[in-house]
C-alpha positions as CSV (number, residue, x, y, z in Angstrom):
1,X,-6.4,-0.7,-17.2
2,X,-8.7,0.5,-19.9
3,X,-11.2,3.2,-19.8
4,X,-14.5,3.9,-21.6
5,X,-13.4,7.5,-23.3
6,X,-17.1,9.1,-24.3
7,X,-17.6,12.9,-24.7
8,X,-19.6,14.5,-22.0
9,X,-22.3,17.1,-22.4
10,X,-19.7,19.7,-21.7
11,X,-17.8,18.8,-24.9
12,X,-20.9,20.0,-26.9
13,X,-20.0,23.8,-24.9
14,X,-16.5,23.7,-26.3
15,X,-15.0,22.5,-22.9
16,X,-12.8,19.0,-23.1
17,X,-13.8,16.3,-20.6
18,X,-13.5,13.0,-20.3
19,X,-15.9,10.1,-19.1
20,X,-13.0,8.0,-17.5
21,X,-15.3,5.1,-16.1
22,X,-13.2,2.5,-14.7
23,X,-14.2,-1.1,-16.3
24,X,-13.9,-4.4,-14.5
25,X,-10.3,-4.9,-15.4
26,X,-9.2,-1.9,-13.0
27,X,-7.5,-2.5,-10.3
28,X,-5.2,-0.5,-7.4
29,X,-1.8,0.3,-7.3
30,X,0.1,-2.8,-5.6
31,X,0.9,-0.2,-2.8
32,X,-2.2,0.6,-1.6
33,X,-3.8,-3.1,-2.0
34,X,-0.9,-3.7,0.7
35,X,-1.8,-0.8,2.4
36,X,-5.3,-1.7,2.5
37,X,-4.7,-5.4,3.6
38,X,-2.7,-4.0,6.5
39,X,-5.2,-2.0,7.4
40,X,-7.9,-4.0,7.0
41,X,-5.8,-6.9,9.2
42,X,-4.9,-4.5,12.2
43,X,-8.0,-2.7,11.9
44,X,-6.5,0.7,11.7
45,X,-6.9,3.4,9.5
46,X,-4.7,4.4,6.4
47,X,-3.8,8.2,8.1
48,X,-2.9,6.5,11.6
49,X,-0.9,3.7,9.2
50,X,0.9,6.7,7.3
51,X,1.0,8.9,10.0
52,X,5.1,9.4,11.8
53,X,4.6,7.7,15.3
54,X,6.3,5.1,17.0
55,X,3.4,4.1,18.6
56,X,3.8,-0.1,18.6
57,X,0.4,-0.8,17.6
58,X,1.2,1.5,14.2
59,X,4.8,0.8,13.9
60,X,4.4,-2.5,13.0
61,X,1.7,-2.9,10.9
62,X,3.8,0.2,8.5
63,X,6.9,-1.8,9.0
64,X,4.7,-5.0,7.6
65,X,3.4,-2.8,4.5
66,X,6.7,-1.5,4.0
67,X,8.1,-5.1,3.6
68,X,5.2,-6.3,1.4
69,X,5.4,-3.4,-0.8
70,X,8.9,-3.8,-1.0
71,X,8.3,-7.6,-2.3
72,X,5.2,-6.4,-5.0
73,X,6.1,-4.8,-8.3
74,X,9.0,-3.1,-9.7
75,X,9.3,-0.1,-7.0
76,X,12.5,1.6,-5.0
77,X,13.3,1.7,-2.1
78,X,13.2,5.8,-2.1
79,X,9.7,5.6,-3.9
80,X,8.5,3.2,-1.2
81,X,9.5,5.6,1.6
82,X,8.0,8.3,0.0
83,X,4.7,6.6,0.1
84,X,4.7,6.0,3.7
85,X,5.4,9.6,4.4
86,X,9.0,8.9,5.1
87,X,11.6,10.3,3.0
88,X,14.9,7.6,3.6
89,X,14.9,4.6,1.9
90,X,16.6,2.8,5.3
91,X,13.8,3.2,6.7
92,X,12.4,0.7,4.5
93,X,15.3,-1.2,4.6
94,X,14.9,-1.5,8.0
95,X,11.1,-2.3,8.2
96,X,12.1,-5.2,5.9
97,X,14.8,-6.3,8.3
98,X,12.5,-6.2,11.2
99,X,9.6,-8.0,9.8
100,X,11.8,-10.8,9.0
101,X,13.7,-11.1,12.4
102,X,10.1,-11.1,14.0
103,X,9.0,-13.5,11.7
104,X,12.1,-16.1,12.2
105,X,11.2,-16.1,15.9
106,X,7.9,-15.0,16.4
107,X,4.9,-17.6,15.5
108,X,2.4,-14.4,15.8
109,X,4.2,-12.1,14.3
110,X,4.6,-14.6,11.1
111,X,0.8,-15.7,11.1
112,X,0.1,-11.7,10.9
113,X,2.5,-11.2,7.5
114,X,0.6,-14.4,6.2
115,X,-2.6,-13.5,6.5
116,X,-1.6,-9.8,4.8
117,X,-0.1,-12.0,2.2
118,X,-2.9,-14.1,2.1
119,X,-5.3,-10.7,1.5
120,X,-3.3,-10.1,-1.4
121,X,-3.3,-13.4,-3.2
C-alpha cells in the first residue's frame, strides 16, 4: 500500500497532518474482502454478519467467512475470532469444521463457499 504524503494547509499553522490519499494499489484487509463477499452473496449486512445470534440465515454465512478467512493470509485462529466479535478460537475451529461437513454432502451448501471464493479470486 503506498500513500501520497503532501502537507496540508494546516501544516502551514504549525499543526502536523497528513494527506493519506489511498492510490490505486490499495486494497482491503483479506478479512473484510471475505467479509464483504459473504455479505454481498447472502445479501446481509456486515453488523447482522458480526452480530452474536444463532439465527440460521446468519450463522452460516459467519461460519463461511470464518472458514475463508481462516484459509487467506497469515492470521490466528484467536485474531480471527476476535474479528467476528467472538473471543474463542474454537469457535472458528468449529465454523471451519462445519463448512466442510456441509460442503462434503451438501451440493448447495458447496456452490455457496464457491461462489464466495469465486468473489475473492
Amino acid at each position: 500500500m503506498t500513500f501520497d504524503i503532501t502537507p496540508t494547509p494546516g501544516a502551514i499553522l504549525g499543526r502536523t497532518t497528513l494527506n493519506l490519499s489511498r492510490t490505486a494499489a490499495y486494497s482491503l484487509d483479506p478479512i473484510d474482502q471475505v467479509i464483504n463477499a459473504v455479505c454481498e452473496t447472502f445479501r446481509i449486512s456486515k453488523h447482522d454478519l458480526l452480530e452474536k445470534t444463532r439465527q440460521q440465515h446468519v450463522a452460516w454465512p459467519r461460519q463461511i467467512a470464518m472458514a475463508l478467512a481462516s484459509e487467506t493470509g497469515d492470521f490466528g485462529l484467536r485474531y480471527i475470532g476476535e474479528r467476528f466479535g467472538m473471543k474463542d478460537h474454537g469457535t472458528v475451529l468449529h465454523a471451519k469444521q462445519r463448512v466442510q461437513d456441509r460442503c462434503d454432502t451438501d451440493k448447495r451448501s458447496r456452490e455457496q463457499v464457491e461462489r464466495v471464493k469465486g468473489m475473492l479470486a
